[in-house]
C-alpha positions as CSV (number, residue, x, y, z in Angstrom):
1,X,0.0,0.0,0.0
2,X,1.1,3.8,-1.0
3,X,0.8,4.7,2.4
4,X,3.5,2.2,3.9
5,X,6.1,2.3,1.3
6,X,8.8,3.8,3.8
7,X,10.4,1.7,5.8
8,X,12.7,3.4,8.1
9,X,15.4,1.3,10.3
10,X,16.5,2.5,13.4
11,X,19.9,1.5,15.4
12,X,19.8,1.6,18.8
13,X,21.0,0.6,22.1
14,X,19.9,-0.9,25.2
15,X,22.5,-0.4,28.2
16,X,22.6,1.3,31.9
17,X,19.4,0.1,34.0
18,X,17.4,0.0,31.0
19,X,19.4,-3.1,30.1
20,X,16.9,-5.1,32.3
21,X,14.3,-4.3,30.2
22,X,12.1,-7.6,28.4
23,X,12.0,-7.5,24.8
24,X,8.3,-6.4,25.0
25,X,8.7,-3.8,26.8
26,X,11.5,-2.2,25.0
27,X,9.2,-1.9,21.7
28,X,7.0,-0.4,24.3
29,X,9.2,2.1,24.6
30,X,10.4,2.7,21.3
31,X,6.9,3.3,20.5
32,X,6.3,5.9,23.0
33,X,9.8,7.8,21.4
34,X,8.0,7.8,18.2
35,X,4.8,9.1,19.2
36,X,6.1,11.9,21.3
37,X,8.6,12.1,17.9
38,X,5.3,12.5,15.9
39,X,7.2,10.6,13.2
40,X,4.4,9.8,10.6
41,X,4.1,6.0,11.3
42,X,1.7,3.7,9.3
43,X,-0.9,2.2,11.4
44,X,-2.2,-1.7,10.5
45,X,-5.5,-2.5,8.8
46,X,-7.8,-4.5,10.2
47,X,-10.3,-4.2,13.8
48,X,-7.2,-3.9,15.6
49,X,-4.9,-1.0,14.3
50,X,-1.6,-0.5,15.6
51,X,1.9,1.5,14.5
52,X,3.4,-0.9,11.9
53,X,6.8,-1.8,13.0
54,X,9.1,-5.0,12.9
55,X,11.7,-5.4,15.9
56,X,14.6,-6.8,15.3
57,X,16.0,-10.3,17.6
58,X,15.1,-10.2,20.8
59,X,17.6,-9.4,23.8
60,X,18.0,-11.2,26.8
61,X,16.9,-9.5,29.7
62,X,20.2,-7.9,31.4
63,X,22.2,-7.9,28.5
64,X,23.6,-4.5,26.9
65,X,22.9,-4.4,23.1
66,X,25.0,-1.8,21.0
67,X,23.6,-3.1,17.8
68,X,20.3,-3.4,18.0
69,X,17.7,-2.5,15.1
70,X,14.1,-1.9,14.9
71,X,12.1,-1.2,11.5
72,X,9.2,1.2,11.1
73,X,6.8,2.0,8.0
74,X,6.2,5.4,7.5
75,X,3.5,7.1,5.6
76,X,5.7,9.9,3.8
77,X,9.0,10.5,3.4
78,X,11.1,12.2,6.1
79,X,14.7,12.7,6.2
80,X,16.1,10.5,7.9
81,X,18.7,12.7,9.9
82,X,15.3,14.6,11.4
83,X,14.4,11.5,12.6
84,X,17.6,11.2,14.4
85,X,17.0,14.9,15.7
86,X,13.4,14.7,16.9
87,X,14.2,11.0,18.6
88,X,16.6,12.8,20.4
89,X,14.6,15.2,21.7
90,X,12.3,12.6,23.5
91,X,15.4,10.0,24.0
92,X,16.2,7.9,27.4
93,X,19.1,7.8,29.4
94,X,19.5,3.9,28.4
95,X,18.1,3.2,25.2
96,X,20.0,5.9,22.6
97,X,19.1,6.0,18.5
98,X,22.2,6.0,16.8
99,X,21.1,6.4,13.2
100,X,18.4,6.0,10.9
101,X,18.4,5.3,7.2
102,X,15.8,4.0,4.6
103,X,15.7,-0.1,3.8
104,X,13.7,-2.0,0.7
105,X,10.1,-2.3,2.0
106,X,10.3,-5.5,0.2
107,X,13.1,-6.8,2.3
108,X,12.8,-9.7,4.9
109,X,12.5,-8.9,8.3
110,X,15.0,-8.6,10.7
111,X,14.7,-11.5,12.7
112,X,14.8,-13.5,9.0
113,X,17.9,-11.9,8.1
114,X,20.3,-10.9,11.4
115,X,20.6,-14.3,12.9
116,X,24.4,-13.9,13.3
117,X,25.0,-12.5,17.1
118,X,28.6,-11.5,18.5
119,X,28.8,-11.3,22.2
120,X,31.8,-10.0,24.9
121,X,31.3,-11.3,28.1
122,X,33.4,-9.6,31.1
123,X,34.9,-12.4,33.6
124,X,36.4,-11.6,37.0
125,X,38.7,-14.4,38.1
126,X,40.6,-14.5,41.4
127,X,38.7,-12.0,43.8
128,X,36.3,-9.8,45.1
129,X,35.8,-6.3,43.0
130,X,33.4,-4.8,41.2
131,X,33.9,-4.5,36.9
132,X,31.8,-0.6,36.3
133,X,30.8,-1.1,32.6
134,X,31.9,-2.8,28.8
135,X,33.4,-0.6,25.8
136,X,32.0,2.1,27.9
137,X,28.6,1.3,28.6
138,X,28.1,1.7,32.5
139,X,26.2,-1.3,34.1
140,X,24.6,0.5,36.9
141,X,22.6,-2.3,39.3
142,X,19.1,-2.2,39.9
143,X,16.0,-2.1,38.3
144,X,14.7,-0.6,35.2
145,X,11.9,1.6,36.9
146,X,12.1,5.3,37.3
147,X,13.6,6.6,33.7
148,X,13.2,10.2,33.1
149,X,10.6,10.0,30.9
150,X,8.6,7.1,33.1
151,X,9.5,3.9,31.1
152,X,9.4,1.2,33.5
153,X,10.4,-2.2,33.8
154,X,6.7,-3.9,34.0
155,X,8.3,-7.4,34.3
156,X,10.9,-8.7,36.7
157,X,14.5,-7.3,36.4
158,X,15.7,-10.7,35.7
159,X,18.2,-13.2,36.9
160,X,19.2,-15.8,34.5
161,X,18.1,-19.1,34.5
162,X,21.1,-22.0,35.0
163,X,21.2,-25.5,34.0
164,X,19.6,-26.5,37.1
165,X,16.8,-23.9,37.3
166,X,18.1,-21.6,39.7
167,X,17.4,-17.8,39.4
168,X,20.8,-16.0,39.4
169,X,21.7,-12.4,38.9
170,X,25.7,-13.2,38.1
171,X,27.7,-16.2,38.5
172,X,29.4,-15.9,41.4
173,X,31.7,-18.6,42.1
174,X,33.7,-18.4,45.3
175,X,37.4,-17.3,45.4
176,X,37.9,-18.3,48.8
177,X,41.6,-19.6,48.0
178,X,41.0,-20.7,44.4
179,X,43.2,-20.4,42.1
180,X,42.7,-17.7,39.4
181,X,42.0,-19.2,35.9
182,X,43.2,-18.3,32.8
183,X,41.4,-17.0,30.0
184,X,43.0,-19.8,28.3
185,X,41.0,-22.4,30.8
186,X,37.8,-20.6,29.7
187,X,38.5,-21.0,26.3
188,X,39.4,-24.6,26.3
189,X,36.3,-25.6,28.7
190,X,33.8,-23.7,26.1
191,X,36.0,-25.3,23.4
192,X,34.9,-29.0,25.5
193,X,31.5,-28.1,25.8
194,X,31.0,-27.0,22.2
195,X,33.0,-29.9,20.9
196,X,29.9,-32.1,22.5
197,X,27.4,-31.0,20.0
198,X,24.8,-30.4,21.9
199,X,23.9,-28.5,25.4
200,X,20.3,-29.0,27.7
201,X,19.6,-26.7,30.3
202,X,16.9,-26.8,32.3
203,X,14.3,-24.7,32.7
204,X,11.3,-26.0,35.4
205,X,10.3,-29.2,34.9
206,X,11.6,-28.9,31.4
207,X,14.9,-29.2,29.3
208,X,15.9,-26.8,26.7
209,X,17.9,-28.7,23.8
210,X,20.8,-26.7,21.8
211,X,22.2,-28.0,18.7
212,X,25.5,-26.1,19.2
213,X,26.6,-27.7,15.9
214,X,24.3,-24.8,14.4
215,X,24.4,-22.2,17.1
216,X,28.1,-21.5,16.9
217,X,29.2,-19.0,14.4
218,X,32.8,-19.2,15.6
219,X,35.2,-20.4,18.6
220,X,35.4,-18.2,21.9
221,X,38.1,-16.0,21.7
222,X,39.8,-14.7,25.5
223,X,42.5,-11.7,26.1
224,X,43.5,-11.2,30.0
225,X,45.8,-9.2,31.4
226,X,46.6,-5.5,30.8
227,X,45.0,-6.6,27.5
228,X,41.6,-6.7,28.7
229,X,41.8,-3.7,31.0
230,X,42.6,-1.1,27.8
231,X,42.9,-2.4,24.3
232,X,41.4,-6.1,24.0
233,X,41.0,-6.7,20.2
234,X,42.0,-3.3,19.8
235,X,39.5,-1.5,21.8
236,X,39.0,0.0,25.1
237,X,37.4,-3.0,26.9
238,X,36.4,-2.6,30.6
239,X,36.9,0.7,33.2
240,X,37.8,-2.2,35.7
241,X,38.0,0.6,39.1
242,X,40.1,-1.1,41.7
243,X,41.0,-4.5,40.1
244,X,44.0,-4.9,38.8
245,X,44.6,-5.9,35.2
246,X,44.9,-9.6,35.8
247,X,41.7,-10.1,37.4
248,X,39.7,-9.2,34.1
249,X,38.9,-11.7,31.0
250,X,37.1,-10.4,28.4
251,X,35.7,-13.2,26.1
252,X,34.4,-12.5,22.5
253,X,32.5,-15.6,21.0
254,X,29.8,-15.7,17.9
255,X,26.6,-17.3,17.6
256,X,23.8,-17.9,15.1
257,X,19.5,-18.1,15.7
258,X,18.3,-21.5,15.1
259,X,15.3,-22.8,15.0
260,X,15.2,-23.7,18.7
261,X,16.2,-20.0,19.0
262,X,20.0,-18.6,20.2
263,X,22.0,-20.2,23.1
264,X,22.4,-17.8,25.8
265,X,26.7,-17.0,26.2
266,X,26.1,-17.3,29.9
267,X,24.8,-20.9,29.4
268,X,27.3,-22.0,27.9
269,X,30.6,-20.7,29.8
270,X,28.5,-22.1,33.1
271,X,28.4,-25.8,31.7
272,X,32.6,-24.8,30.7
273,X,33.5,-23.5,34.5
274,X,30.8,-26.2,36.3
275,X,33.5,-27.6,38.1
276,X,35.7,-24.2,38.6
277,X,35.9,-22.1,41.2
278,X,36.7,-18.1,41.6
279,X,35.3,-16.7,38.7
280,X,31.9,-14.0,38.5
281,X,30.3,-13.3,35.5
282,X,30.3,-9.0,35.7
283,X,28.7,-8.4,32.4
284,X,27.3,-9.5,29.0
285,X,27.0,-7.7,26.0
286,X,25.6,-8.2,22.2
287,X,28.0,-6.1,20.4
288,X,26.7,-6.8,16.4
289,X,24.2,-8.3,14.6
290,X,25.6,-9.8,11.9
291,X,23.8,-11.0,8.2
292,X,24.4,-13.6,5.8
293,X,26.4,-11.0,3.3
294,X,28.2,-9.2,6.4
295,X,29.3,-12.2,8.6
296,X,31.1,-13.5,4.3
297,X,33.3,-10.3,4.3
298,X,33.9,-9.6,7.8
């Protein structure tokens, strides 16, 4: 229809408190910034109407995205770098446009095309300590209630569920006289587990089966070290306060959707360190969605 032949994709991301929002209600509040944007969205046919829009995978509940898209039809054409502006304008501290740009209206949907994922996880091994944020991104605690502009966390803010079913908010392991592992004993448990094939985890009375023969775009890669506390894979990794430079892993890995969905990073580095002690999971973050054509030349 004439009226919906703009489709207008929007990068953003998801970090700070607002990185325990559910999938849900981050479209939630993407829609308000629209409305208050008074971008001139198309609306669906039907009994029913609502803004026509197409979000892109979904994001685990704690995790920081810094690619993250989200696709919405428009009823005329409006440059996209006024967009940006008014988006701006009604923006929250948490969940920041980055740009804006036109796609094929014809084109599959997100969740059809972006199925590759890359993830950085930040490990502390070998004490106590707090890690304050990823490439930047601060990872205040708490909840996701209380924004400036009133977008609130409806659901829970979200531990993760282990292999046994337990509701944790990090994986905090006891380093009670362990001794500190190495990022290379990260990467050759994951390197175990994914060698297996296959991964269960259970969730209630019910287990979740991974084929990690498809849900592994490529092998966990570690750096430790003054590495990972300034320029692990050439980047500024982790403001790591008051630990020092050896108590930091950062650990890049890359994973693809599957039918039976995409295997949580935390997952599998638990089943890898099962039997290890003195190691907390401080942070996860989706860094890129990746598509067929990119994840070819990249």
């Amino acid at each position: 229809m004439a009226e919906m032949n703009f489709r207008l994709r929007l990068d953003f991301q998801k970090h700070g408190r607002l990185r325990f929002l559910s999938h849900l209600e981050v479209v939630r509040a993407l829609e308000r910034m629209i409305r208050r944007a008074q971008l001139p969205y198309a609306v669906s046919q039907g009994f029913n109407t609502h803004m026509r829009y197409a979000p892109g995978p979904a994001l685990p509940v704690g995790t920081v995205g810094l690619d993250e898209h989200f696709d919405l039809w428009l009823t005329e054409y409006l440059n996209p770098a006024l967009a940006l502006g008014r988006l701006g304008d009604v923006g929250l501290r948490g969940l920041t446009i980055t740009a804006a740009s036109y796609v094929d209206p014809r084109a599959k949907g997100l969740q059809a095309t972006h199925i590759h994922e890359e993830y950085k996880l930040v490990i502390a091994v070998g004490g106590a300590g707090a890690v304050s944020g990823v490439d930047g991104v601060a990872g205040a605690e708490g909840d996701a209630s209380g924004t400036d502009n009133d977008v609130g966390a409806e659901g829970d803010a979200g531990g993760v569920s282990d292999a046994n079913g337990a509701e944790t908010a990090s994986d905090a392991n006891g380093a009670n006289g362990a001794e500190t592992l190495s990022a290379s004993e990260i990467v050759d448990g994951l390197t175990r587990v994914i060698a297996t094939g296959a991964l269960s985890v259970r969730r209630g009375k019910k287990n979740k089966d991974y084929d990690l023969t498809q849900a592994i775009d490529w092998m966990p890669v570690a750096c430790e070290g003054q590495a990972a506390a300034t320029t692990c894979e050439g980047q500024a990794a982790v403001d790591y306060g008051e630990r020092k430079a050896g108590d930091i892993v950062i650990l890049t890995m890359g994973l693809r959707a599957t039918e039976r969905g995409t295997v949580r990073p935390e997952l599998l580095l638990r089943a890898a360190l099962v039997d290890k002690q003195g190691w907390e999971l401080k942070s996860v973050v989706r860094t890129r969605l990746y598509e067929d054509k990119e994840l070819e030349v990249s």
